[in-house]
C-alpha positions in Angstrom: 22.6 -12.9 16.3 19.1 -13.7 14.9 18.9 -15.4 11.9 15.7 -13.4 9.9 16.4 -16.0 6.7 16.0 -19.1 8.7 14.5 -22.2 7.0 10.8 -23.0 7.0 10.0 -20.0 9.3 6.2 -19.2 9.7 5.1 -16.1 10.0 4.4 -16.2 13.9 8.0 -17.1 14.1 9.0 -14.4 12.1 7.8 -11.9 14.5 8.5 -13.4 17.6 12.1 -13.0 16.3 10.8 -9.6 15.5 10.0 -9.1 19.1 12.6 -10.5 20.4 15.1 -7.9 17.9 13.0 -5.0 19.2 14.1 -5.6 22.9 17.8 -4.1 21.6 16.7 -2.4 18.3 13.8 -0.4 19.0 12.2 -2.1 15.4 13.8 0.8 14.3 17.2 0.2 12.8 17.5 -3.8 11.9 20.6 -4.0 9.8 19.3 -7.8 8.4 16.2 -6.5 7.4 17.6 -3.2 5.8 21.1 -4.8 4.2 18.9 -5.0 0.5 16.8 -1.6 -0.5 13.4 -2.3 -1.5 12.7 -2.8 -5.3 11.1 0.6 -6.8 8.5 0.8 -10.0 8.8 3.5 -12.3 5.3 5.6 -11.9 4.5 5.7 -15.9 3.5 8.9 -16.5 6.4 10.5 -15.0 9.1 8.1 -14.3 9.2 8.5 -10.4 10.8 5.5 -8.6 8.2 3.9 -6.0 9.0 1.6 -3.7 6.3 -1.5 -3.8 5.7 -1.5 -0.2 3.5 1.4 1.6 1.4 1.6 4.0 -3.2 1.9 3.8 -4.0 3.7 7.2 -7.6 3.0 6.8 -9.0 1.8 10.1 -5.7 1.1 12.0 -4.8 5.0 12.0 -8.1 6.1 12.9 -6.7 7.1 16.0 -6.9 10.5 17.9 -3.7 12.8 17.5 -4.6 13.7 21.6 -3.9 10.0 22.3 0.0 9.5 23.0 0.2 5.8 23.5 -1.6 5.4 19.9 0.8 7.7 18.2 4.1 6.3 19.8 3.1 3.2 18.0 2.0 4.4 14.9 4.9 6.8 14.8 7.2 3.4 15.0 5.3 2.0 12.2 5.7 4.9 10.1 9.5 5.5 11.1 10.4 1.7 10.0 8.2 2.5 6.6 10.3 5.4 5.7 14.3 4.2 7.1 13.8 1.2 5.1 13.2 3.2 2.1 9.1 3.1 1.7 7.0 6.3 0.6 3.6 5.6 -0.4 1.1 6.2 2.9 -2.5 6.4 1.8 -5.4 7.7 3.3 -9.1 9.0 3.0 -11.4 11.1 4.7 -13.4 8.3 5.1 -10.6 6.4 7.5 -12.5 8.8 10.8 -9.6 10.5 12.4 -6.7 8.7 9.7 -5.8 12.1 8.3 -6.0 13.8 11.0 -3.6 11.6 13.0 -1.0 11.2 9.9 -0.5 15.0 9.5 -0.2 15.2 13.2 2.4 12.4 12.8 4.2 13.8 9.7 4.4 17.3 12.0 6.1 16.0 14.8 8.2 13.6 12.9 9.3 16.4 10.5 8.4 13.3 7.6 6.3 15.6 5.0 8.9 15.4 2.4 9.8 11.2 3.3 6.4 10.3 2.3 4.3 10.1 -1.1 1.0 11.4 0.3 -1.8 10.2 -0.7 -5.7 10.7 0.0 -9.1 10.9 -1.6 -12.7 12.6 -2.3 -15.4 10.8 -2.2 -18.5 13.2 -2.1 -20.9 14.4 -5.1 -20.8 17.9 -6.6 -18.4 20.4 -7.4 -19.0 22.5 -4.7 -18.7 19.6 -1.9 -15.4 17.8 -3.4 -13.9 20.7 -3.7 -14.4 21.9 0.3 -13.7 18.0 1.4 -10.2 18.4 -0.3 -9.3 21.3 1.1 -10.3 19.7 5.0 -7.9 17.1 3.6 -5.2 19.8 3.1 -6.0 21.2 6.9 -6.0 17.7 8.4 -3.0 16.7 6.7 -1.2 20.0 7.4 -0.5 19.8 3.7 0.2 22.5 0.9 0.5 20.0 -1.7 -0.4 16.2 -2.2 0.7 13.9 -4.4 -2.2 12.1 -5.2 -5.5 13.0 -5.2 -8.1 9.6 -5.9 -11.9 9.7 -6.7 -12.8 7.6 -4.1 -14.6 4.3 -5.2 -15.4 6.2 -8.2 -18.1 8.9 -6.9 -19.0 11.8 -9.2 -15.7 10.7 -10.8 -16.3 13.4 -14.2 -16.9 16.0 -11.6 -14.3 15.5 -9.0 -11.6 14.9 -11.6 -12.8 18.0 -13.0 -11.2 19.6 -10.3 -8.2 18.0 -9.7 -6.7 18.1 -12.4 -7.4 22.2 -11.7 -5.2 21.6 -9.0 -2.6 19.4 -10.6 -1.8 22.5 -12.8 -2.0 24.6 -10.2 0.6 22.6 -8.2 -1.0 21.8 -5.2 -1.5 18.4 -6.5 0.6 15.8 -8.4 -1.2 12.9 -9.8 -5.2 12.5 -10.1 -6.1 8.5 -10.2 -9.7 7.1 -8.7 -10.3 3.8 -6.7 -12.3 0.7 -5.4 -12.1 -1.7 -3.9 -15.1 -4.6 -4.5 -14.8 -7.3 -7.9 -17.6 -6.2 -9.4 -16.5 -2.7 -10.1 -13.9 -3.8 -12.5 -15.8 -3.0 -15.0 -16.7 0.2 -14.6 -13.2 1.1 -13.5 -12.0 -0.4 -17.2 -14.4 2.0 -18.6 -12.9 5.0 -16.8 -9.3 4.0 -17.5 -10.7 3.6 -21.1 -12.0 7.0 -21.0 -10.0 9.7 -18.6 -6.9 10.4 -18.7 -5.2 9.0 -15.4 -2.0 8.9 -13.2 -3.2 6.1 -10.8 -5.6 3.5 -10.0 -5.9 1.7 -6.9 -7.7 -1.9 -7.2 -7.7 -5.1 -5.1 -5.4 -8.0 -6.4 -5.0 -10.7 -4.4 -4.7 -14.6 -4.4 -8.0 -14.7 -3.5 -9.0 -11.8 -6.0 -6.9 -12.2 -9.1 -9.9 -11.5 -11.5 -7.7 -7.6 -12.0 -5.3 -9.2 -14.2 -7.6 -10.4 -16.4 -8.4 -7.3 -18.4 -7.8 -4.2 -15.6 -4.0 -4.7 -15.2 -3.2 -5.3 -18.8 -4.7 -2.1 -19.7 -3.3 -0.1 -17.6 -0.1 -1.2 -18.7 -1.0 0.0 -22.1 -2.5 3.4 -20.6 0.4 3.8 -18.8 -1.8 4.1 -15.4 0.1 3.0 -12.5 -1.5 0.7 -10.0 -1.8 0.7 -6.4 -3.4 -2.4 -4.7 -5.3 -2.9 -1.7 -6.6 -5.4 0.8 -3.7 -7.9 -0.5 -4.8 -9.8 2.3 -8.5 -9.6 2.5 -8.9 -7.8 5.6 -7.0 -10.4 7.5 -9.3 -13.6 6.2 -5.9 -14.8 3.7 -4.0 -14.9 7.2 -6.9 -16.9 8.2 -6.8 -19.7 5.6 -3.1 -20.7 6.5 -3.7 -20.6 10.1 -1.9 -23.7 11.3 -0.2 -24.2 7.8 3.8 -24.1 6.5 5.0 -21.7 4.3 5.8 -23.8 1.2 9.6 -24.4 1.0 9.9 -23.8 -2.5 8.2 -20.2 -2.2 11.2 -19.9 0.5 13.8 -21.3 -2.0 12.5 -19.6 -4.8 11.3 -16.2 -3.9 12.8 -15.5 -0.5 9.5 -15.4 1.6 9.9 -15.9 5.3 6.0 -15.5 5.8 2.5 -15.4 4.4 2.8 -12.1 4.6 5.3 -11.7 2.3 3.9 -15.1 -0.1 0.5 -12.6 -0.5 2.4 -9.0 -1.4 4.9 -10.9 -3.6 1.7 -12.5 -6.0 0.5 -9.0 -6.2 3.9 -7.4 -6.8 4.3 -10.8 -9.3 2.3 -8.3 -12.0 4.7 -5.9 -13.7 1.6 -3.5 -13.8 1.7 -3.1 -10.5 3.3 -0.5 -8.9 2.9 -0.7 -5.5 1.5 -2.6 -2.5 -0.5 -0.9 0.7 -1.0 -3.1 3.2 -2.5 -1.9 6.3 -1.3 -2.4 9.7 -0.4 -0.4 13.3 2.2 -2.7 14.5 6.0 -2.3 13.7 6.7 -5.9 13.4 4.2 -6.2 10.9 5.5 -3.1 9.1 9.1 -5.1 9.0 7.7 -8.0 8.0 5.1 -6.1 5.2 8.8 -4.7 3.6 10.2 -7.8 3.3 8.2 -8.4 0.4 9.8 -6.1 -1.4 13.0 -6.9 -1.1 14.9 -9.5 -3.1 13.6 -11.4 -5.9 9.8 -11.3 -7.1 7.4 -13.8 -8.6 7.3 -14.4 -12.9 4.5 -15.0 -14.5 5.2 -18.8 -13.8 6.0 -18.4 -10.7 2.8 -16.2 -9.8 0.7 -19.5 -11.7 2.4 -21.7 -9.5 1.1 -19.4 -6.4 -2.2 -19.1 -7.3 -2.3 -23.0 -8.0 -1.0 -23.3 -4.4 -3.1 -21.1 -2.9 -6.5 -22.6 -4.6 -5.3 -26.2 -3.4 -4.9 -25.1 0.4 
């Protein structure tokens, strides 16, 4: 039997006992990894549960639907995402072929109504949002979405315009708008000031934390859910430990068996925060990526205590 909770594991450890698992399990079904559900967020507006682990496609699913040994392993990635209880899977017309290759995916897999769908606009003008969202609707083999961002908030007036059209027409569920760089935080306060929102998705990160400075805190008050990406900084976090053991007290503590999980659990550490979208087209990544939403997750002492670790390294 493999022991997934062993002491002072690193994460290259972890997944070469990943690897070894998958030899019997497929990295499919993995009763140790599933025995505990993954914690859910209420969405505010609405009350909907969320689990706080999904899955950003942008780059690693820009993948052509035509290519079969590509879609065998995203479709394990996005099999493990959705038996272990995950929803969110985010996307954008700016990923290349991302949405084409997910609604090929959900198709095949019969997965539309396992996933919270989610994509974005990004274009200026009425006119031009409006016929990007519906190619996102015939990529994604979609009749509705649930979420519908302005993408690093372009023509956001305009585009949410329209949206919300089709929020009360039902093809949509929740409007929200996004970025992705630090020094956008400001004008992203101002729109969360200003329009009335579903969703925002922001970076927050141990090397990023300046969102819970004033973003985060409004939201909460707004009643915006949050959706964070590039938790790990495009891989660089991964690189700054290279070499380095997981602290034994984040293991004690919080349950983290690798620096995967120590990054996701600071940003789940915020109660705004509703969920997490790391990106990745390996299962054993996916496995591990959910294991930081199971079990327990950081306070607000325990999160200072993280970032003080992490700004020591």
């Amino acid at each position: 039997m493999i022991d997934f909770k062993a002491p002072g594991m690193s994460r290259a450890e972890f997944l070469k006992l990943l690897a070894a698992a998958s030899a019997t399990t497929g990295l499919v079904t993995l009763p140790a990894l599933a025995a505990s559900p993954l914690v859910t967020r209420k969405i505010p507006k609405t009350g909907e549960a969320m689990p706080v682990i999904g899955i950003g496609t942008s780059r690693v699913f820009d993948i052509s639907p035509k290519d079969d040994e590509d879609m065998a392993s995203r479709e394990k990635v996005l099999k493990i995402l959705f038996e272990s209880g995950g929803k969110m899977v985010d996307t954008a017309p700016s990923y290349g072929m991302a949405e084409d290759a997910i609604g090929a995916l959900f198709e095949r897999m019969g997965a539309r109504n396992k996933a919270f769908l989610a994509t974005k606009v990004r274009t200026t003008g009425e006119e031009e949002g409006i016929a990007e969202m519906e190619e996102s609707f015939k990529y994604l083999k979609a009749k509705k979405i649930d979420l519908m961002y302005v993408h690093n908030l372009r023509d956001t007036k305009t585009q949410l315009k329209t949206i919300r059209k089709w929020k009360e027409a039902g093809r949509i569920r929740y409007a929200g708008v996004t970025h992705f760089k630090v020094k956008a935080l400001d004008k992203l306060i101002g729109v969360v000031e200003k329009q009335p929102l579903d969703f925002i998705q922001m970076k927050y990160s141990l090397s990023n934390p300046d969102a819970a400075e004033k973003l985060l805190p409004l939201c909460q008050k707004k009643g915006v859910a949050v959706v964070v990406n590039r938790a790990f900084e495009r891989g660089k976090m991964f690189r700054a430990v290279k070499g380095k053991a997981l602290p034994e007290w984040a293991r004690q503590e919080l349950g983290c068996q690798s620096w995967a999980q120590f990054f996701l659990k600071f940003a789940l550490g915020h109660p705004a925060v509703t969920c997490v979208i790391p990106g990745t087209d390996k299962p054993e990544y996916m496995i591990d990526n959910l294991g930081a939403g199971r079990g327990r997750l950081p306070d607000a002492k325990q999160s200072k205590k993280m970032l003080g670790y992490w700004r020591s390294l």
